[in-house]
N, C-alpha and C positions, 0 to 999 in steps of 0.2 A: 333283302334284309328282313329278317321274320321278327318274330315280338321280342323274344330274350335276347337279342343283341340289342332294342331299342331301350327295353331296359336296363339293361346294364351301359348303356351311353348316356342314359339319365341319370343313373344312380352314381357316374363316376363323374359327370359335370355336376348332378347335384346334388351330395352324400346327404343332407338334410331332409331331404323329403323322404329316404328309408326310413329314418330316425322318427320324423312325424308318424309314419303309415305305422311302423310298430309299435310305436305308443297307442295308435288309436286300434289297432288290434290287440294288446295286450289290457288298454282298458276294458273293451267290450267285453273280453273274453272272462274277465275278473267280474264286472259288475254284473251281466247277463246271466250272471251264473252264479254270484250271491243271492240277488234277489229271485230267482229261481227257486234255489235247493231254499231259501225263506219260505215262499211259496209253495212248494211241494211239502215243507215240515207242517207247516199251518193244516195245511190242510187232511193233513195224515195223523193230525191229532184226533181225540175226540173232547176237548177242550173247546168250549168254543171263548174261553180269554182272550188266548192266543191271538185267536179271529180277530178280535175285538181292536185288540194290540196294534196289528197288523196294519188294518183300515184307518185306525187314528194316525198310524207314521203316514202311510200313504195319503191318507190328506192334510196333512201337516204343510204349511207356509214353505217350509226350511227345505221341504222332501218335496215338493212340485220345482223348486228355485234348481235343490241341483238335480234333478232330472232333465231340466233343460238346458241347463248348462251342459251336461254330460252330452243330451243329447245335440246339441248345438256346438259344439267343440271337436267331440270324437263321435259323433254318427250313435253314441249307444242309446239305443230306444229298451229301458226297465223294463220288464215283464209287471202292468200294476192289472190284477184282477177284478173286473168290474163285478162288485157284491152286493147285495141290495141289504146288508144285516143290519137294523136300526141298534145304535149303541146306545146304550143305557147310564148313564151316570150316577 
């Protein structure tokens, strides 16, 4: 018995865990890749607002909460860039 017969005897006793697996891939693949191409615009500016923007979400209360839930639920680990930029008020 090799792997793709074990999976396909899992997946027909137990349809639900496909259901989970592609949800938690269809998340990663969405958020890994918003906050990415975020990421890559920031930094491709010569704005440093943007910067400024950026680093305020990512340490915001609300944006470490569902980071971890994300990451805690569906396996997505954000791309958050560690920046040393002092923000100015």
């Amino acid at each position: 018995m090799d792997l793709a017969d074990i999976i396909i005897q899992i997946a027909t006793k137990y349809p639900w865990i496909i259901v989970v697996l592609s949800v938690m891939g269809a998340t990663r693949i969405v958020f890994k890749g918003l906050f990415s191409m975020a990421q890559a615009y920031v930094d491709s500016t010569v704005d440093v607002a943007d910067n400024e923007v950026l680093i305020k979400v990512e340490q915001a209360k609300w944006f470490k909460t569902v980071s971890y839930i994300l990451d805690f639920a569906f396996s997505v680990k954000i791309p958050v860039k560690k920046v040393s930029v002092e923000v100015v008020k």
